[in-house]
C-alpha positions as CSV (number, residue, x, y, z in Angstrom):
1,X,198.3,84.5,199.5
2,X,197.2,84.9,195.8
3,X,196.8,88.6,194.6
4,X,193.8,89.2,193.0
5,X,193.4,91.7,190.4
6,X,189.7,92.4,189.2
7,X,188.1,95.5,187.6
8,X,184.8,96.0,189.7
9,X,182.0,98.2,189.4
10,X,183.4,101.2,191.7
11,X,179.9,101.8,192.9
12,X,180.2,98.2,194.4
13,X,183.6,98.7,196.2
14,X,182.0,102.0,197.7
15,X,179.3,100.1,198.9
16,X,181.0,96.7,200.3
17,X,184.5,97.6,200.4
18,X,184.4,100.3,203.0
19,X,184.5,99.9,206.6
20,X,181.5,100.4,208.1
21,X,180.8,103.3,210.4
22,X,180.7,103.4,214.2
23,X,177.1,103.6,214.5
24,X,176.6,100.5,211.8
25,X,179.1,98.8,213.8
26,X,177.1,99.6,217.4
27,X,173.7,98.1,215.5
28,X,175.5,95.1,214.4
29,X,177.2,94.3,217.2
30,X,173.8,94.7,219.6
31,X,171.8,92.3,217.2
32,X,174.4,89.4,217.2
33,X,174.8,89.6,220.9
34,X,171.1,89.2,221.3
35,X,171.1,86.7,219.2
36,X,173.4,84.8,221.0
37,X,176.7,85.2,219.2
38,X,179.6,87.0,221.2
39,X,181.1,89.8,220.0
40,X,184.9,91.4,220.1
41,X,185.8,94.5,218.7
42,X,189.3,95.2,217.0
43,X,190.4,98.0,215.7
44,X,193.2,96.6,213.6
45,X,194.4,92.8,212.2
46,X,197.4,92.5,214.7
47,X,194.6,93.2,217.9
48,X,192.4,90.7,216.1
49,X,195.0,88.0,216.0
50,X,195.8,88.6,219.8
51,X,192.2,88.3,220.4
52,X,191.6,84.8,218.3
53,X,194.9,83.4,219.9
54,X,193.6,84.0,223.7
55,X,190.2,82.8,222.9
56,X,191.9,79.1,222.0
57,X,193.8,77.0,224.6
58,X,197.1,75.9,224.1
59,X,196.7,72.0,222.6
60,X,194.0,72.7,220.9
61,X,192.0,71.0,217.9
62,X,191.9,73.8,215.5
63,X,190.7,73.3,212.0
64,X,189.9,76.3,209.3
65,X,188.8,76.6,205.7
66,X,191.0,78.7,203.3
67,X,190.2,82.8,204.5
68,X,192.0,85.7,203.3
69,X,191.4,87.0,206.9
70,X,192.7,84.2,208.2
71,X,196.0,84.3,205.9
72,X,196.6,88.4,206.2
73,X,195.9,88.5,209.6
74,X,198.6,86.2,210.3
75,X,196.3,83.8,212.4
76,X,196.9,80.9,209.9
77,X,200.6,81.0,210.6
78,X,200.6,81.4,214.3
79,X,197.9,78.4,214.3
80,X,200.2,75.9,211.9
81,X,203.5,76.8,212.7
82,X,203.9,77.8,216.3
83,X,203.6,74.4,217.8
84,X,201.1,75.7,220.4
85,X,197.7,74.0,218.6
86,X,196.8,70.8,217.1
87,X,196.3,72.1,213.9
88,X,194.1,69.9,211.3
89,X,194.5,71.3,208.3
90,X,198.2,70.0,207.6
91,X,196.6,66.5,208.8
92,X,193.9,67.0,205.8
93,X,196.4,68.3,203.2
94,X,199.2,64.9,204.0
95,X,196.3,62.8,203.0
96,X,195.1,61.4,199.7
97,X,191.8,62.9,198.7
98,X,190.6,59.8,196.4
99,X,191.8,57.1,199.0
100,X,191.6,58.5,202.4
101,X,188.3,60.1,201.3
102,X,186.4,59.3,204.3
103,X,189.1,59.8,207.4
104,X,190.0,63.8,205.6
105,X,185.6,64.0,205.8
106,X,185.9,62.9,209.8
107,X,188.9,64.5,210.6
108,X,187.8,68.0,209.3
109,X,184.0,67.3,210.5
110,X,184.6,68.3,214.4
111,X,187.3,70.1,215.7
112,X,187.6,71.1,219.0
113,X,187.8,74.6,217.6
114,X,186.7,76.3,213.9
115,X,188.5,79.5,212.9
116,X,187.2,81.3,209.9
117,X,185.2,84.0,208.3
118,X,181.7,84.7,206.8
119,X,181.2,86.6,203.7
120,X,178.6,89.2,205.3
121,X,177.2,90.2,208.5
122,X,173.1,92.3,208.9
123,X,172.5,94.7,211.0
124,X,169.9,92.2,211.8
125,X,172.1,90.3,213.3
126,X,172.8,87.2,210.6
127,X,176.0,85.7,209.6
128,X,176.2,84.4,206.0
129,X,178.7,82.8,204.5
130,X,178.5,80.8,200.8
131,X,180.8,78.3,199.6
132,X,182.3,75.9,196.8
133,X,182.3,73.2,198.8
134,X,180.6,73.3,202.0
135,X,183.4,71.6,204.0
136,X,183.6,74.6,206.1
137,X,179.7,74.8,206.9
138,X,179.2,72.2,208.6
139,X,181.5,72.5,211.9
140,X,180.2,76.5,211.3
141,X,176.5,74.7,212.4
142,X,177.2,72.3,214.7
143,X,180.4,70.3,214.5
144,X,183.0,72.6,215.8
145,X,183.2,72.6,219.6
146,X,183.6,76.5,219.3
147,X,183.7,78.6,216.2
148,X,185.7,82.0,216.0
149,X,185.2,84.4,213.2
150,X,187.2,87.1,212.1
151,X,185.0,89.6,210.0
152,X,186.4,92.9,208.5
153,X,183.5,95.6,208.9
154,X,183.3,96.4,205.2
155,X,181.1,93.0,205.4
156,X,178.5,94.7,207.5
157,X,175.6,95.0,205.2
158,X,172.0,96.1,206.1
159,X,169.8,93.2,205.7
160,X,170.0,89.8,204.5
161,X,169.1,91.0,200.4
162,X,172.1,92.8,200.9
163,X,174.2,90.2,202.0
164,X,173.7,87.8,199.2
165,X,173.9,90.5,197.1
166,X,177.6,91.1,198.3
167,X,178.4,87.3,197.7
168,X,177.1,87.9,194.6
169,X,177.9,90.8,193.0
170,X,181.2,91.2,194.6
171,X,182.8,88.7,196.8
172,X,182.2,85.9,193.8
173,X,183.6,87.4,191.4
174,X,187.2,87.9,193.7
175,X,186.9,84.5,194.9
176,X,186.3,83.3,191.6
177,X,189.6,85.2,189.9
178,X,191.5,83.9,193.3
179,X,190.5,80.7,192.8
180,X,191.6,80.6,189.3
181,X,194.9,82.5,189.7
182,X,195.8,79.8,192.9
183,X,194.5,76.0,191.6
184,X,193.4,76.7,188.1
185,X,189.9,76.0,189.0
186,X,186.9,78.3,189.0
187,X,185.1,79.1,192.3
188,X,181.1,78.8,193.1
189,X,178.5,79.8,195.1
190,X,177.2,76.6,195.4
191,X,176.3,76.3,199.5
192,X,175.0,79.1,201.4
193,X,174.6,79.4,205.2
194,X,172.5,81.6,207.1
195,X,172.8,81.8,211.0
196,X,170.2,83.8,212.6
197,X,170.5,82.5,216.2
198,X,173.2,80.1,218.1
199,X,172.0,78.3,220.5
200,X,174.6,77.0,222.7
201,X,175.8,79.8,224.8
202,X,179.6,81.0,223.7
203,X,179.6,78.6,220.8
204,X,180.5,81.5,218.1
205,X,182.9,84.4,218.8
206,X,182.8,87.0,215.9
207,X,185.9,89.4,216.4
208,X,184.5,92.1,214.6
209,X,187.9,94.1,213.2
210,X,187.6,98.3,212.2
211,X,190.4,96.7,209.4
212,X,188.7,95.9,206.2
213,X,190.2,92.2,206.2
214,X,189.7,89.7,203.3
215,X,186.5,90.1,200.4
């Protein structure tokens, strides 16, 4: 994982770098579960990990886009290297992005399951998550079989001006210096998603962690 050293506006790490409090946390928690997301509470990364590995049988499809939370939680390594999953992500790196173009877009399309993270969570009950690409989005929607996302509290945010103000003003400009510091590229916000309701019952798992975990 790739350092990232950025001077921010302090007044925007007080406000979106801080782990939410308990009652912010109860709110949230009571508008994603009525809106059809499940919800599991962590109070550190190692008790999130446990809690993404039980959710996901052994032999599993599992695909994920690139997430600090993922990577510092230690998920990533457990899913790629333990020999327990089916992991996809190795699959799409072996292959040949100009020639094998349309296999990497099936293969990474629908996975049985979808690990990741979003970039802030409402009170409201919304999950939003921007992106460079997109390639993550669409098993997010619909593709994945089951999605899992592991979501430090410091992304709770009131409302959903204040979440893409958070991409905006502060996760962006992190990614952006990641991005640069890792593949020499600059980041965007190019795609946004906003999920206000799932509709297939146990589809999306958000283990909600006390940790602040990733931008």
């Amino acid at each position: 994982m790739t350092e990232v050293q950025l001077d921010l506006d302090p007044a925007l790490s007080r406000r979106f770098a801080a782990p939410a409090d308990n009652a912010s946390v109860t709110r949230t928690v009571a508008a994603l579960e009525g809106n059809g997301i499940t919800v599991l509470r962590a109070p550190n990364s190692a008790e999130a990990k446990r809690l993404v590995l039980d959710l996901i049988p052994a032999g599993s499809q599992v695909h994920q886009g690139a997430s600090q939370s993922l990577e510092t939680s230690g998920i990533t390594d457990e899913i790629e290297r333990s020999g327990r999953y089916e992991p996809v992500r190795p699959q799409v790196f072996s292959l040949d992005r100009a020639l094998q173009a349309d296999e990497i877009r099936r293969l990474s399309a629908s996975p049985d399951v979808m690990l990741g993270s979003v970039h802030a969570v409402t009170e409201t009950g919304s999950l939003v998550a921007a992106s460079v690409s997109g390639s993550q989005l669409g098993p997010y929607v619909s593709g994945a079989g089951k999605v899992i996302l592991v979501v430090g509290t410091q992304k709770i945010v009131p409302d959903l001006e204040d979440a893409l103000r958070r991409i905006d003003e502060y996760v962006f400009p992190l990614e952006d210096a990641r991005a640069q510091a890792a593949y020499g590229v600059h980041s965007g916000v190019n795609k946004v998603l906003i999920v206000n309701r799932e509709w297939t019952p146990d589809r999306i798992t958000v283990v909600l962690c006390d940790q602040a975990l990733g931008f």
